[in-house]
LUMDOZA-429609 format. One record per atom (N, C-alpha, C): residue in one letter; x, y, z. Coordinates in pm, whole numbers, padded with zeros to 5 digits, always signed. Last residue first. Example, Ala and Ser with C-alpha at 12.3 -4.5 7.8 and 13.67 -1.06 7.14 Angstrom:
// residues 2
S+01285-00225+00708S+01367-00106+00714S+01290+00003+00787A+01319-00569+00780A+01230-00450+00780A+01320-00330+00780
***
This chain:
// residues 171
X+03927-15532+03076X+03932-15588+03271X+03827-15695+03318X+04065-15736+02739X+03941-15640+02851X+03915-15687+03009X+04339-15739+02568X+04254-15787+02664X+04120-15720+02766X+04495-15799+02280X+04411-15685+02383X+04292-15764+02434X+04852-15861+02190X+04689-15877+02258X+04652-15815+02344X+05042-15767+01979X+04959-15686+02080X+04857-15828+02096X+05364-15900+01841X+05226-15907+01858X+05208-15844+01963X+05662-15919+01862X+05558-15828+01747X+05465-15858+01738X+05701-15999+02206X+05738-15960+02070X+05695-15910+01969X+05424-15890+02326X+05467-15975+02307X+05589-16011+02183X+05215-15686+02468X+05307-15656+02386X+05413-15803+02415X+04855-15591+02539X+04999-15676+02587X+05076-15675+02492X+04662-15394+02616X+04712-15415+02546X+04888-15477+02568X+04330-15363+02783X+04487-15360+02851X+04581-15425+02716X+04031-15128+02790X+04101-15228+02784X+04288-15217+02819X+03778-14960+02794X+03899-15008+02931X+03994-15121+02870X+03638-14816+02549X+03636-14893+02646X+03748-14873+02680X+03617-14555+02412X+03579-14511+02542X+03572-14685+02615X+03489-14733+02072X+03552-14645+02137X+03496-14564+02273X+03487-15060+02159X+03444-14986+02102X+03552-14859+02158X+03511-15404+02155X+03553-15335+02163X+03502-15190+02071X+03337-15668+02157X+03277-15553+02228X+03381-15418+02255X+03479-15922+02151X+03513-15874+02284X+03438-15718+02293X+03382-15950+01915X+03362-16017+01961X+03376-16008+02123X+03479-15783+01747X+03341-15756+01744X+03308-15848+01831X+03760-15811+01731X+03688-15674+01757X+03554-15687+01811X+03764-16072+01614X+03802-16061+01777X+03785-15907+01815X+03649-15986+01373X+03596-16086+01447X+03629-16054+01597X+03879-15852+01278X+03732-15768+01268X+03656-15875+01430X+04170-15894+01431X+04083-15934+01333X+03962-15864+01396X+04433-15651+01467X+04349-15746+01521X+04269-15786+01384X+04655-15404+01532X+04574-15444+01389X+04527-15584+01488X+04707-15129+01745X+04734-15284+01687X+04602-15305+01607X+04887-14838+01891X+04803-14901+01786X+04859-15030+01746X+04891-14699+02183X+04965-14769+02119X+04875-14813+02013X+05103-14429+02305X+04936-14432+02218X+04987-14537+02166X+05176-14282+02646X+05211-14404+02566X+05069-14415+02428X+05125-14170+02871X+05177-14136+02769X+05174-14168+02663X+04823-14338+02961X+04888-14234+02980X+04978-14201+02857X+04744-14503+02669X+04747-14565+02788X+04856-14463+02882X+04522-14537+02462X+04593-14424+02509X+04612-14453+02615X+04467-14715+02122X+04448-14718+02255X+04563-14640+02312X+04337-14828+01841X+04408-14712+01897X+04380-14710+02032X+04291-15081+01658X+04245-15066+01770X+04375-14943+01802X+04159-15209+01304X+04271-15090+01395X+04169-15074+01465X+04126-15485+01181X+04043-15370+01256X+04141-15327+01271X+04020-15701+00865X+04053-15640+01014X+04020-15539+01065X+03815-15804+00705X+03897-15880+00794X+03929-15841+00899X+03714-15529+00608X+03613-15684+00589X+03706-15797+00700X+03726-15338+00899X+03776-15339+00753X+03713-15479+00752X+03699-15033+01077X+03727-15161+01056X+03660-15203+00935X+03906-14851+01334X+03884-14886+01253X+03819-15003+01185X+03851-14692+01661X+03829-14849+01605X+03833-14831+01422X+04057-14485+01940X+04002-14511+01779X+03944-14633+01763X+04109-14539+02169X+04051-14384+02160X+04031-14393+02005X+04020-14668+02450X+04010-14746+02334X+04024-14585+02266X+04265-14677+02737X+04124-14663+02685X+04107-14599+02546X+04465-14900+02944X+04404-14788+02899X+04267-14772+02840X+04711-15045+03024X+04616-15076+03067X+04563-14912+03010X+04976-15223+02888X+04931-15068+02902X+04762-15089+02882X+05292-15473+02936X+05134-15439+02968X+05100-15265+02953X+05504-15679+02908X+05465-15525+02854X+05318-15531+02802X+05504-15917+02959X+05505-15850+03063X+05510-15651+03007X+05364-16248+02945X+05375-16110+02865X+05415-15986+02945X+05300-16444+03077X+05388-16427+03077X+05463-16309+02980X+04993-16394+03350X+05028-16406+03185X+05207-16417+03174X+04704-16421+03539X+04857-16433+03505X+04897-16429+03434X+04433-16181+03474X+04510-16316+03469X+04632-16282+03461X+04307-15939+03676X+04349-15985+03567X+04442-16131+03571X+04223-15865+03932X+04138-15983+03874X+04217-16005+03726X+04279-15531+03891X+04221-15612+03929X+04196-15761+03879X+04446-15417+03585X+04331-15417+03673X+04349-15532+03794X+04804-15335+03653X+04648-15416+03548X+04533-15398+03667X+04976-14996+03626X+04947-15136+03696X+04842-15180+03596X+05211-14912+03441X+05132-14975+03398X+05017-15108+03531X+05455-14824+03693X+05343-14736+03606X+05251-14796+03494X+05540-15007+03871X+05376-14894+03906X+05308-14824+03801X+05774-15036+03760X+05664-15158+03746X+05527-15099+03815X+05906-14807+03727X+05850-14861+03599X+05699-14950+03670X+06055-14811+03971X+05954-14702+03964X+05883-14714+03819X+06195-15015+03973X+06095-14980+04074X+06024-14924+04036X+06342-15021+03749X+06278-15133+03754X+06149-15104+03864X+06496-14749+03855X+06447-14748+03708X+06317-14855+03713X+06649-14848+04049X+06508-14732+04083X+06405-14759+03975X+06798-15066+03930X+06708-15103+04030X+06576-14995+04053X+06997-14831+03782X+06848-14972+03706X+06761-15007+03839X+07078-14700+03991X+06941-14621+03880X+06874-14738+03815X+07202-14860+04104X+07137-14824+04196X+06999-14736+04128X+07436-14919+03905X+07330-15036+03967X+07218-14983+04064X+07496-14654+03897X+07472-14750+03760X+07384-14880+03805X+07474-14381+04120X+07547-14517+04057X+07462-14571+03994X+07541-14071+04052X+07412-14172+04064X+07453-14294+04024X+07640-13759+04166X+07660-13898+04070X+07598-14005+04101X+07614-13436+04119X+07609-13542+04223X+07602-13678+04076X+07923-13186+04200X+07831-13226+04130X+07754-13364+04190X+08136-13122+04367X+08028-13119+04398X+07913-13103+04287X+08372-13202+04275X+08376-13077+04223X+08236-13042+04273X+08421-13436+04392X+08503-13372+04441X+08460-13216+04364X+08067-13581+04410X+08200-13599+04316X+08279-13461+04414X+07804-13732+04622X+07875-13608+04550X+08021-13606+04501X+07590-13972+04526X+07710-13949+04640X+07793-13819+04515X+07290-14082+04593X+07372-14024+04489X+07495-13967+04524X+06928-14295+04579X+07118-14221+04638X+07198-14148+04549X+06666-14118+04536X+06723-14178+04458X+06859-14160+04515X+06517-14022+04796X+06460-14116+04720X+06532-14207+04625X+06687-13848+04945X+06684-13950+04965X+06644-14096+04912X+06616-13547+04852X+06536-13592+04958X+06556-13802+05002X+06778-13496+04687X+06813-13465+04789X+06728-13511+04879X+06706-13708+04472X+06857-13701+04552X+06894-13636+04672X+06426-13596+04361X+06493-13739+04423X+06617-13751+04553X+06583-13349+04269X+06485-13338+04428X+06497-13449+04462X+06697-13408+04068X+06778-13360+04154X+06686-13357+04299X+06493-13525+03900X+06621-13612+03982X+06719-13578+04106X+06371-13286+03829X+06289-13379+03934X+06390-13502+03967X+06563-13163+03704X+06518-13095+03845X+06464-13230+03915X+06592-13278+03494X+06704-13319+03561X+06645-13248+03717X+06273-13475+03402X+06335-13353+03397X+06485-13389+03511X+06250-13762+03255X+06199-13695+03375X+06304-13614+03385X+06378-14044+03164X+06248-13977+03068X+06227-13907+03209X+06569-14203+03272X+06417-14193+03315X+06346-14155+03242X+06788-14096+03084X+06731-14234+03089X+06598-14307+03141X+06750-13809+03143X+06732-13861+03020X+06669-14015+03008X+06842-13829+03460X+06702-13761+03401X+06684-13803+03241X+07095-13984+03413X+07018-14020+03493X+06880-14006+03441X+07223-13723+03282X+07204-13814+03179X+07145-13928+03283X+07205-13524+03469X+07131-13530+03311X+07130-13604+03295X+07310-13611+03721X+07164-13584+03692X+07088-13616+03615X+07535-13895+03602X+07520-13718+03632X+07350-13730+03642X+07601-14206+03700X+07547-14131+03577X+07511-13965+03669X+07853-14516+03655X+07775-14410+03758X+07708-14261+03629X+07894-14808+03559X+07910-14630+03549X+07826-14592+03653X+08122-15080+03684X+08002-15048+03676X+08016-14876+03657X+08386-15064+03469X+08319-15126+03591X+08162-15083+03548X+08397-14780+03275X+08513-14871+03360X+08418-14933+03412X+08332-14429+03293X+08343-14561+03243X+08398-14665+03322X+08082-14188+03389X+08142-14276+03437X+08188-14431+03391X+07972-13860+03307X+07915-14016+03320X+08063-14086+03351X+07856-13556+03351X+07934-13593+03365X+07906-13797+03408X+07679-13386+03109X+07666-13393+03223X+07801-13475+03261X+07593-13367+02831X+07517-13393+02930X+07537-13414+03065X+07848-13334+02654X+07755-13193+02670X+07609-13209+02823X+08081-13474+02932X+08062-13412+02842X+07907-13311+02806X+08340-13543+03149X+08239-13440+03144X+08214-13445+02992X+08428-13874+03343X+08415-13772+03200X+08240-13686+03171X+08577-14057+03527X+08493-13993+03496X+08507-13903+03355X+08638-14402+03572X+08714-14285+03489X+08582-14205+03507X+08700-14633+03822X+08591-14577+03706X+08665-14446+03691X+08856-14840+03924X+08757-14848+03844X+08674-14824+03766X+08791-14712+04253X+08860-14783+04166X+08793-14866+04043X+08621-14342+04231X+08629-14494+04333X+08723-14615+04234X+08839-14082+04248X+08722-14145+04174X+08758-14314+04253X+09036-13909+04370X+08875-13919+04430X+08782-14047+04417X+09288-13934+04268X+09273-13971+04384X+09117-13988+04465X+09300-13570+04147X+09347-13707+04112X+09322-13806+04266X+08941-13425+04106X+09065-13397+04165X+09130-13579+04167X+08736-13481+03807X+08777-13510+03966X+08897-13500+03977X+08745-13475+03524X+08698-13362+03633X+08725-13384+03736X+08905-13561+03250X+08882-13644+03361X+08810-13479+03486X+08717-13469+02917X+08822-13476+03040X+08804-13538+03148X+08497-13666+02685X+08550-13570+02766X+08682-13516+02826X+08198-13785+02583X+08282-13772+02626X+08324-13647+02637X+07866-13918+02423X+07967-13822+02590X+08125-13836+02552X+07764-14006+02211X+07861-13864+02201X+07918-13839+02309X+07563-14170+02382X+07596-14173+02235X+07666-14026+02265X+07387-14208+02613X+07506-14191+02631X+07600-14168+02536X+07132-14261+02495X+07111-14155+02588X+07278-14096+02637X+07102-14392+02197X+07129-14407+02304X+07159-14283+02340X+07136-14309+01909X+06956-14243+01981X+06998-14270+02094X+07306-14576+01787X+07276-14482+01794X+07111-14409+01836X+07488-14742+02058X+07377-14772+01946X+07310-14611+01896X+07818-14747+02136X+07679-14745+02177X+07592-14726+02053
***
């Protein structure tokens, strides 16, 4: 695995009584929790809550209230299948940048709809700082397409991410 990945160092022992684990997958406890090789993995709280970015409590409430499935291991820990966290993962992502209203179709799909919180600007270009909830993203633009779309600081704009280009678009 790549290193900074969320699964980088697990390993372990096998924890499930012999005969539990579904065909296919090895379990293993390590410092995060207990993950799942072979086939498709299955992922522990922690390392579930890591990949979300979201505390292991707020996975664990998911689970019990149904939101996220999770079927309990023989030592009653709970385990979160591998196809069932990308799908949540894909769900619960695509709400969190909605676009305005009325915005155009585009084929750019890393969108952060926010608000302008720096402008630098220079004989050619500009730094545009924009705070789109968590996320602070900064792009270099031309002075021109600054001054031209009326970008200042405290506007609305939506910054698209296109391989190594930003376009910033206004609602």
């Amino acid at each position: 695995m790549p290193p900074g990945h969320p699964l980088t160092g697990v390993r372990g022992r096998c924890h499930e009584a012999p005969g539990t684990l579904r065909p296919g997958r090895l379990a293993v406890r390590g410092r995060s929790g207990t993950a799942y090789a072979a086939g498709v993995p299955s992922y522990s709280v922690g390392l579930a809550a890591r990949l979300l970015r979201v505390s292991p409590e707020t996975v664990r409430r998911w689970t019990e209230t149904g939101r996220l499935p999770a079927d309990r291991a023989a030592d009653g820990s709970r385990a979160v299948d591998g196809v069932v966290l990308a799908a949540f993962a894909e769900e619960r992502a695509a709400g969190m940048h909605p676009l305005p209203p009325g915005t155009a179709a585009t084929s750019v799909r890393n969108s952060f709809a926010g608000i302008v919180t720096a402008v630098r600007l220079d004989d050619v270009a500009a730094q545009v700082e924009i705070q789109s909830g968590p996320h602070h993203v900064v792009s270099v633009v031309t002075r021109e397409s600054v001054e031209q779309l009326g970008i200042t600081v405290g506007s609305t704009v939506t910054a698209r991410v296109k391989s190594t280009e930003v376009h910033i678009e206004l609602p």
